[in-house]
C-alpha positions in Angstrom: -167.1 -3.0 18.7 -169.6 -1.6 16.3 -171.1 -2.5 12.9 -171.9 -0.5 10.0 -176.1 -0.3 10.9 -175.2 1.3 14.4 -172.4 3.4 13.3 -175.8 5.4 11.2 -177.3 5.7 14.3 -174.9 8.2 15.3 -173.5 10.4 12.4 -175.9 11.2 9.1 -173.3 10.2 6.5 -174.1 7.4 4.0 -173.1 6.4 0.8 -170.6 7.3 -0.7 -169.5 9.5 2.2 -169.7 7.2 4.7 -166.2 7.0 5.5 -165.8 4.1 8.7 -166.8 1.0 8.4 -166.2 -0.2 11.9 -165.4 0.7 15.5 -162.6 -1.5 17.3 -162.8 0.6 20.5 -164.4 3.1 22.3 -164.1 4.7 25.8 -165.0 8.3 27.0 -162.4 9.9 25.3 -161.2 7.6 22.7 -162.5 5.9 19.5 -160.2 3.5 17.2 -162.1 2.9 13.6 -161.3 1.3 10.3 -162.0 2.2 6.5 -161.3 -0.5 4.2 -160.2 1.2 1.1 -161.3 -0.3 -2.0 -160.1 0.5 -5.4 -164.2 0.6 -6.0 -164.3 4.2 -4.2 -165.9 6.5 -6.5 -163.1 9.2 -5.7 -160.7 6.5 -7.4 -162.3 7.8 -10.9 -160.5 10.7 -10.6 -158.3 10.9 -8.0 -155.8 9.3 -10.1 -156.7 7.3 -13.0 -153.6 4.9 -13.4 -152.0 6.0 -9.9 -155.3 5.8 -7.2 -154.5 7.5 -4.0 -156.9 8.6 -1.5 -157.7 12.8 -0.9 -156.0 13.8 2.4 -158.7 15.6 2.7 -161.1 12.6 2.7 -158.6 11.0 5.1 -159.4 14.6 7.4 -163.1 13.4 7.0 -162.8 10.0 8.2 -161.1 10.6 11.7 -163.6 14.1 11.7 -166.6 11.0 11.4 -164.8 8.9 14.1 -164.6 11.9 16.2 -168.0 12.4 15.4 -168.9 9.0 16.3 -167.2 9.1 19.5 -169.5 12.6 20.5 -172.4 11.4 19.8 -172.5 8.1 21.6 -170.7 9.5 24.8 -172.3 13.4 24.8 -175.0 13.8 23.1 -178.6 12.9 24.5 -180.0 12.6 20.5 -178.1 12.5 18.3 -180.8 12.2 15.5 -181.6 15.9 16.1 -177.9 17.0 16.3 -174.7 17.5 14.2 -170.6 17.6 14.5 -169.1 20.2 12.2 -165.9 21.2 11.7 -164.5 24.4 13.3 -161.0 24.1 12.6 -158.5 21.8 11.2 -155.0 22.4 12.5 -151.1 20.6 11.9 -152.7 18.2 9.3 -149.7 16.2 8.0 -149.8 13.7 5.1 -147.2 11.0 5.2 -147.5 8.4 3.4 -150.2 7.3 0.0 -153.3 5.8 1.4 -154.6 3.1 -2.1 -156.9 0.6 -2.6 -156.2 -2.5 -0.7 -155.2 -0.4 2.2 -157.1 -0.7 5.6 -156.9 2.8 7.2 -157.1 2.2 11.3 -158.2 5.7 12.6 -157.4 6.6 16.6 -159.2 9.6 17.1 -158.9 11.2 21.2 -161.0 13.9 22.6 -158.8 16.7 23.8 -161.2 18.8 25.6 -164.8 19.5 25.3 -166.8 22.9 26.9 -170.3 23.0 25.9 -171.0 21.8 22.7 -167.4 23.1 21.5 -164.8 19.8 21.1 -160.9 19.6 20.4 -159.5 16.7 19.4 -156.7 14.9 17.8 -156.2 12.4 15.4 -153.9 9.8 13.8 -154.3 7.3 11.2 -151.9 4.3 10.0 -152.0 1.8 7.5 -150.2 -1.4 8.8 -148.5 0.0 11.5 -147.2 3.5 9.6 -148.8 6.8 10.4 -150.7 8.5 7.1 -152.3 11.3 8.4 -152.4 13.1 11.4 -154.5 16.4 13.0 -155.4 18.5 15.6 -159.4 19.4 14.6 -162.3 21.6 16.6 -165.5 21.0 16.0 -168.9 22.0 17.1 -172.6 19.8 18.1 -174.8 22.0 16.5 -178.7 21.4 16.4 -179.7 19.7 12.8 -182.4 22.6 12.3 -179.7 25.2 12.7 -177.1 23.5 10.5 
């Protein structure tokens, strides 16, 4: 398991982009996370007033952090001096309103990684029910070259 302070040891992101709040698992290939949605989010301002749901594409972020989190812990030597973007975002399906109160649990698995070039895929439920799912590439790219 790992708390917030370690989880910024690994990917740059803070408030309010921050998107995990905690890791329940990780192996070599795996990572399982959790955001705690709160109707305090500041995309809730907008994103609806009267009817909050969260972006799917903020949902696509959180497992792309996970992932991210997962990289940099299991293949990257620093990863103060390095970065996971995106490359590609594939099948990306929406099922199901994500709103406050809602505790998104993220799985996110490595699919294959050559170089600094990753594929993965991702699902995320909320109690049980699948929300969002992907397939993503991405690539660790030096921080001065980002």
């Amino acid at each position: 398991m790992m708390q917030i302070e370690e989880i910024k040891n690994y990917i740059p992101h803070r408030y309010p982009f921050l998107l995990v709040d905690r890791v329940l698992e990780i192996e070599k290939d795996r990572i399982v996370t959790i955001k705690n949605v709160t109707v305090n989010e500041e995309f809730f301002n907008g994103h609806f007033p009267g009817a909050p749901i969260m972006p799917g594409v903020l949902q696509v972020e959180a497992m792309a952090q996970s992932g991210a989190i997962l990289i940099m812990k299991n293949s990257v030597d620093d990863p103060e001096k390095s970065l996971m973007v995106f490359t590609g975002i594939k099948n990306a399906k929406f099922r199901k309103s994500v709103v406050p109160g809602d505790q998104l649990r993220m799985e996110v698995n490595l699919v294959n990684q050559r170089r600094n070039f990753i594929t993965m895929t991702g699902k995320a439920t909320v109690d049980g029910q699948v929300v969002c799912e992907l397939e993503a590439s991405a690539a660790i790219v030096s921080k001065d070259n980002a």
